[in-house]
N, C-alpha and C positions, 0 to 999 in steps of 0.2 A: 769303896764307895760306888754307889748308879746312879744315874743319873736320868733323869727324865726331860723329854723336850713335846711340848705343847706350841699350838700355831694359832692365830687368831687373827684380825681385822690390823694390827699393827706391827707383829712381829711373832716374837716367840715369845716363851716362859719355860725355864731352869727349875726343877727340881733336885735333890739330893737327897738320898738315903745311903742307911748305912746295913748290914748287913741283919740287927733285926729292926730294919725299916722304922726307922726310928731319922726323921727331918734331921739331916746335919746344920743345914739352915736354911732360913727363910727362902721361899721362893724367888727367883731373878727374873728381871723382866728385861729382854733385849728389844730393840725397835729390831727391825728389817735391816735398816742401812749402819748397827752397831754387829753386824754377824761377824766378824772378825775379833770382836771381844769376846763373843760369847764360845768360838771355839778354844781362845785364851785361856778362859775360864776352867772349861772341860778338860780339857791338859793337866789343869792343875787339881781339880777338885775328884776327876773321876774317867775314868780309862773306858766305862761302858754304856753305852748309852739305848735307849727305849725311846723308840719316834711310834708315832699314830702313823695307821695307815693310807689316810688322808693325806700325808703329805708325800708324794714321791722327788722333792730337791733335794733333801738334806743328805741323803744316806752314802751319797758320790762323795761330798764334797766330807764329809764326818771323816768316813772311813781314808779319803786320802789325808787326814791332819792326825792320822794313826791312833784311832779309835774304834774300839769296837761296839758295832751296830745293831741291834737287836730290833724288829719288828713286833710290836705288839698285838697278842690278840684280836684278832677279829669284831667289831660292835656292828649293832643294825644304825642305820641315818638317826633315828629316834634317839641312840643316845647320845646325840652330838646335837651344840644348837646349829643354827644359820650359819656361822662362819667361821666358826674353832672347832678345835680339837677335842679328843680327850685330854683332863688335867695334868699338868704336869707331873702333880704327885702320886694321880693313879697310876701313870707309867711309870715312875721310877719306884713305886710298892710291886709293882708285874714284876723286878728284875729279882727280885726276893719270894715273895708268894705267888705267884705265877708265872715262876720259869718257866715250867715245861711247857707252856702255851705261846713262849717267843720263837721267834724264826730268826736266826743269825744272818746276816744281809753280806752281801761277798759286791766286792767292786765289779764293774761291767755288767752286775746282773738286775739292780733295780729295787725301788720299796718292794714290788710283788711278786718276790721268788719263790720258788712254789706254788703261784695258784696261775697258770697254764693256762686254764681252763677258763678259768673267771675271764681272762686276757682273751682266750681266743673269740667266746662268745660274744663279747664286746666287740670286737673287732669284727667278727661277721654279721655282725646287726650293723655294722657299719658297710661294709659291705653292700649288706640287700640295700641298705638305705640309699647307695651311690646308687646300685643296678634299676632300682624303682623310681627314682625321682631325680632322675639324672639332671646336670645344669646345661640352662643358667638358671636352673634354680637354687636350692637348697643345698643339694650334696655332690659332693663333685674329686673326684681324683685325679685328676689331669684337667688338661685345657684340649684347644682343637689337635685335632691331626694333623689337618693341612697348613698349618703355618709351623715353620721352622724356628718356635718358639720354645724357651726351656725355663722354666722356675726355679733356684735354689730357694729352700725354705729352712730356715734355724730356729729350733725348738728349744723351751726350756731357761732364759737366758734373760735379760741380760745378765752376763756374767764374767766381771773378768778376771783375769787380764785377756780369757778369750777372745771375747766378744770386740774388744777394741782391735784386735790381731786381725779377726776377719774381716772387722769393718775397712783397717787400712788394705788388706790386699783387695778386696773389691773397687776402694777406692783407686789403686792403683789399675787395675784392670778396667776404671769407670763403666762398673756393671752395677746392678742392684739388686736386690736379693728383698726376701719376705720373713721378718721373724717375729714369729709366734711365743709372745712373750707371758711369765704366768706373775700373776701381779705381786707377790712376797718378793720377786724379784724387780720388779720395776720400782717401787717404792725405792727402793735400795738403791737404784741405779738410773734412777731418774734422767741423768748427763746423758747417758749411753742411749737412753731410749729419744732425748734431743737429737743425737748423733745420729742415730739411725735414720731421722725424718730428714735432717738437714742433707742426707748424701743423697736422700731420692729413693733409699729403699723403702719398703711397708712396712708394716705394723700389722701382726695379728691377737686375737687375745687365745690366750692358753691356759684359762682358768686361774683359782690365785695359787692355790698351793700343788698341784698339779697330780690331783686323786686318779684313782682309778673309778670314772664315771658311775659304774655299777653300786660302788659303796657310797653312791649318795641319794636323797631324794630330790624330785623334779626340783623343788625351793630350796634346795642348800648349792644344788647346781646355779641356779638362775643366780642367786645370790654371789653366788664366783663371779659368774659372767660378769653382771652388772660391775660389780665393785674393781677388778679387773680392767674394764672398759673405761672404768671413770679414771681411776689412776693413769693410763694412757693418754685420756684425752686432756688430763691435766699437765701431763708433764710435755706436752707439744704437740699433740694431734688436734684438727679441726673439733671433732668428734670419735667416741668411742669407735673401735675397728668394728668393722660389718664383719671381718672374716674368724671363724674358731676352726680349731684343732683341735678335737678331744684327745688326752690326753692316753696312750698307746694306740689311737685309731679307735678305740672302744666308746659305744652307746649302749644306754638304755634300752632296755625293749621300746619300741615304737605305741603306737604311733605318734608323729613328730611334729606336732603342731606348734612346740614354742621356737624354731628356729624360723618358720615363717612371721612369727608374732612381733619378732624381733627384727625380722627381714634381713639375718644373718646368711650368710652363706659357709656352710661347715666343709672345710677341706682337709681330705688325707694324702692320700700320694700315690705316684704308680711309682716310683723309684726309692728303694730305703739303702743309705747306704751303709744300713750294721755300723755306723761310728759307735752308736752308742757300747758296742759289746767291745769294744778296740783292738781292734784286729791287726792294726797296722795302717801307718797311711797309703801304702801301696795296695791292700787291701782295698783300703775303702777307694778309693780313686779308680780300682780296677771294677769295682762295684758298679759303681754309677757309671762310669764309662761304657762298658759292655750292657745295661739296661737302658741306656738313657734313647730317647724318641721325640718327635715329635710332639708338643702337648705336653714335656713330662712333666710334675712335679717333682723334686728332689727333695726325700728328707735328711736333713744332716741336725746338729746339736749345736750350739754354742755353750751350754748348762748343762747342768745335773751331776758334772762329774769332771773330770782330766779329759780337755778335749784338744791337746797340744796335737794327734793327730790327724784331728780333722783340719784345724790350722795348716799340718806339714802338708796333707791333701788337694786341699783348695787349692791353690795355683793349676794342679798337673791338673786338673776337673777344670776351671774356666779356661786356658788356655787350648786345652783338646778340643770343649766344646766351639768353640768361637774357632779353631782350625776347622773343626767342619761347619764350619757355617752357620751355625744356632745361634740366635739372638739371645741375650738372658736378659729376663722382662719380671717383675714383679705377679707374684697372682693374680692380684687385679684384672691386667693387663693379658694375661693369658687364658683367661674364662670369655673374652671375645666380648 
């Protein structure tokens, strides 16, 4: 059996075929905050699974409930509306009449394995965007220099049982941190994104489903945005976050007039601590420790995947930095 997963404005959608692609049954519809049933499900009905490429959460979290993950062909924005996917049951017909056009998805590496490129250009449009319109405006990857000021930032999440792990050791270190949340997640995890406001750290939005920018249009983006920010600000924020994180650091070609429109401030980072590929937490701790500066931002993960060692990390990381002196401050707070 295959299985197909679709994403849209509430959750997912379950498809099921059978080898000649023939509906085992009716389409399942999961909310967001029922995702634990719906990996139940997939257990039972079907060992392989086809996500769109629009969604870059699921493929971490699939593949560690030991499933195998298949990436679907490539579409233009056009063939997708405003805020979904492709159908459930065109994905799960791709595992059957358009195999050779999947890409098998391997843990540590992400929905976009193999396209390098797509990633990098993205990411240096991001780039030129920090170098040209530096902040306190628009784009920005660090804070000042001269204040002995350091951001952790947590992408991807809420997600736990991570996410409650880092929130307690922060709390116990009485720091604060900045996380960058993508809305399929907050729906879900609404308490967590309470938690997060209630210890004093921020709130950023990280899109809903957490695409790679490039494969969308300017309105399927806005459209994230918006809907993203409104679920935040429902579930405990004053108002939607001013601040985004494109998802891998990657933008649009320019020029970037709806980030002013919105009077957001887009933040990537001078500090990456590679958690996401897991390297080890000695790794990643040794990462950030030997890049970290003044102004830095720090990217680390609570989501997307098994992030037990960025958990084991965190301590040797705030307790270093606060040994040398560094304040750890919210984004916000670190753009001066």
């Amino acid at each position: 059996m295959y299985a197909g997963i679709s994403w849209d404005a509430i959750g997912y959608q379950v498809a099921v075929v059978d080898q000649s692609c023939e509906e085992v049954i009716s389409p399942l519809r999961f909310h967001a905050d029922n995702f634990d049933s719906m990996i139940d499900f997939l257990r039972r009905e079907s060992r392989e699974v086809v996500i769109d490429s629009t969604n870059g959460l699921l493929d971490g979290m699939l593949i560690d409930a030991g499933l195998t993950v298949y990436r679907a062909a490539l579409r233009k924005p056009e063939e997708r509306g405003l805020i979904n996917s492709i159908p459930a049951t065109v994905l799960a017909a791709e595992s059957v009449s358009g195999r050779s056009l999947l890409t098998r998805l391997e843990a540590g590496q992400g929905t976009h394995l193999g396209r390098d490129q797509a990633i990098s250009d993205g990411f240096q449009a991001g780039v030129a965007a920090v170098n040209d319109q530096p902040g306190p405006g628009r784009f920005v990857a660090h804070g000042l220099r001269t204040s002995p000021r350091v951001a952790l930032t947590f992408d991807d999440g809420p997600c736990p049982p991570y996410t409650d792990q880092i929130l307690d050791i922060l709390s116990y270190y009485r720091v604060p941190a900045t996380f960058f949340c993508a809305g399929l997640q907050a729906i879900s995890h609404a308490g967590h994104v309470r938690r997060i406001l209630c210890q004093g750290s921020a709130l950023g939005n990280h899109t809903w489903s957490h695409p790679l920018p490039v494969d969308l249009s300017i309105p399927q983006l806005d459209e994230q945005l918006r809907r993203t920010g409104e679920v935040l600000a429902s579930a405990g924020a004053d108002e939607p976050p001013m601040l985004f994180r494109p998802p891998y650091g990657a933008l649009l070609p320019g020029p970037y007039t709806w980030p002013r429109e919105k009077e957001m401030t887009t933040v990537f980072w001078d500090v990456d601590s590679k958690d996401w590929s897991m390297p080890g937490a000695d790794s990643i701790a040794r990462t950030v420790l030997d890049k970290v500066q003044s102004g830095s931002i720090v990217l680390m993960h609570d989501g997307g995947g098994v992030r037990s060692q960025t958990v084991e990390a965190l301590p040797t990381i705030i307790e270093t930095l606060l040994d040398r002196r560094y304040q750890l401050v919210r984004v916000n707070d670190i753009l001066g």
